[in-house]
N, C-alpha and C positions, 0 to 999 in steps of 0.2 A: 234638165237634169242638173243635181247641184253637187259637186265635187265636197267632198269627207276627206280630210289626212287621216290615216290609224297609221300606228304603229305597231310594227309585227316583229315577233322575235327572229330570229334569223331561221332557224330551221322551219317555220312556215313560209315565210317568204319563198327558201328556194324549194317548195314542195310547190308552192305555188307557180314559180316562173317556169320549172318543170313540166307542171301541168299546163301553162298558159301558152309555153313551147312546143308542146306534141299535139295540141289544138289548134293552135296554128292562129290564136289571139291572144292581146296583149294582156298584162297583170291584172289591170283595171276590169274587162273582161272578163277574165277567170274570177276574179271576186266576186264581183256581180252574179255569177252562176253560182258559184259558194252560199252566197246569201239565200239566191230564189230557191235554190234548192232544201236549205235548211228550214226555210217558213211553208215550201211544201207539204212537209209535216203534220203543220197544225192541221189540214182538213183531219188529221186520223186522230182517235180516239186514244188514250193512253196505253193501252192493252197490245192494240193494233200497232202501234210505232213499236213496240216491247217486240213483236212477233217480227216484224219486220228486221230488225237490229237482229234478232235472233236467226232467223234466216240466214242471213249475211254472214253470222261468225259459221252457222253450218257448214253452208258453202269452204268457208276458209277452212275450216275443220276437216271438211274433206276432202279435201286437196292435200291437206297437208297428211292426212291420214292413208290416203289410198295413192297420191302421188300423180292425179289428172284430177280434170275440173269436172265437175258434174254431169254438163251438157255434151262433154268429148267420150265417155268411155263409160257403156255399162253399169260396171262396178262402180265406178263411183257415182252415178243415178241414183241405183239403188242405194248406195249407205246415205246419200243426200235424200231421199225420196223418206227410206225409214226414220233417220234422224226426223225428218219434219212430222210422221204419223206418230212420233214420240214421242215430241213435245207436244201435240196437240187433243193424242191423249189422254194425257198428265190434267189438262186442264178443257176438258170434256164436259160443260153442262149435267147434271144430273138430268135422266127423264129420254125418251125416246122422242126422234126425230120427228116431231107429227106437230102442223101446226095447221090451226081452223084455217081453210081458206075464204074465211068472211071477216077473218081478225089482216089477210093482206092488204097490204097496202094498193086504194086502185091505180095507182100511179107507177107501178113498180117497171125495172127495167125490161123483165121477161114475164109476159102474160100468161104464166102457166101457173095453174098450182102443185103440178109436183114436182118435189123435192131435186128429184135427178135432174127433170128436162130445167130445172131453174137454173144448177148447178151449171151445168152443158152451155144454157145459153148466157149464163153469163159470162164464163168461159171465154164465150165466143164472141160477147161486146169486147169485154176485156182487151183481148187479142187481136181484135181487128180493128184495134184504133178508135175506139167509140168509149168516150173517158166519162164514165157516172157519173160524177160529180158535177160537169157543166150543164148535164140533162135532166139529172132525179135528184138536185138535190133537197134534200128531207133534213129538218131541222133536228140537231141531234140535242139530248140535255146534256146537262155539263156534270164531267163525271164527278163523282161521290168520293167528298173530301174523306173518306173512310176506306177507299178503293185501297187496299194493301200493294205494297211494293216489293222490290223483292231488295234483303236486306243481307245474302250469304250465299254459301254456296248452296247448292240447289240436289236438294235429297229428301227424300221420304220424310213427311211431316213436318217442312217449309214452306216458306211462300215460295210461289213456284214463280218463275222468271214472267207468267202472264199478269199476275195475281189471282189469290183465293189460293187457295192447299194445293199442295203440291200432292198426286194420286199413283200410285204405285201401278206400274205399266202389265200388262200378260204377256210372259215369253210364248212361243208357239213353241 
């Protein structure tokens, strides 16, 4: 391993010694996790990190909105649960959920071709510790320097925080 000096402003530094103190390892340490975790990333698609980042402020959003964390209380499930079917929505595929099961992939992680029992089982790699990407992983192309971003706030007839149009929601 070969030792780096950086230089860091003060207000990271003691975000960092903080974090490196409730961990219960040294600065060097916690950097080092800073770093692996930021190039974690790249496995995901540009779309994909967008959604992910998105996630994360809902969460904060709803906490701060309903005043408990998602996973503790109902109500805040639910407005975390709908916030996420809101966003995803908004940026919905044209065209119905139907795909040839001769155009799957034979390698895939769940040998079913329907849709649900795919969903369920992977689900249930997901969650039980069994990470895709060390077992399937599948060559992805590199996105399309034309892939839009998102450029403002985020309303009817913008790019929408995934990319592509932003798609006006149905109240029930």
């Amino acid at each position: 391993m070969r030792q780096v000096n950086v230089s860091l402003p003060d207000d990271l530094r003691t975000k960092l010694d903080a974090a490196a103190n409730a961990a219960g390892h040294t600065l060097g340490t916690e950097i080092r996790l800073c770093i692996q975790r930021a190039h974690s990333w790249e496995q995901f698609d540009p779309q994909t990190q967008r959604l992910m980042l998105l996630i994360g402020q809902i969460a904060v959003g709803t906490e701060r909105q309903t005043g408990r964390t998602w996973w503790h209380h109902p109500a805040a499930y639910f407005v975390f649960r709908r916030t996420i079917e809101i966003l995803l929505g908004r940026n919905k595929p044209p065209g119905e959920p139907r795909i040839n099961p001769n155009e799957l992939p034979p390698n895939r992680p769940v040998a079913v071709t329907d849709l649900e029992q795919a969903a369920a089982g992977l689900e249930a790699l997901i969650t039980h510790g069994h990470p895709l990407q060390d077992r399937f992983e599948t060559p992805r192309p590199p996105p399309s320097p034309t892939t839009p971003t998102p450029t403002g706030p985020y309303k009817r007839g913008a790019t929408s925080p995934l990319g592509g149009q932003a798609k006006p929601t149905r109240r029930n």
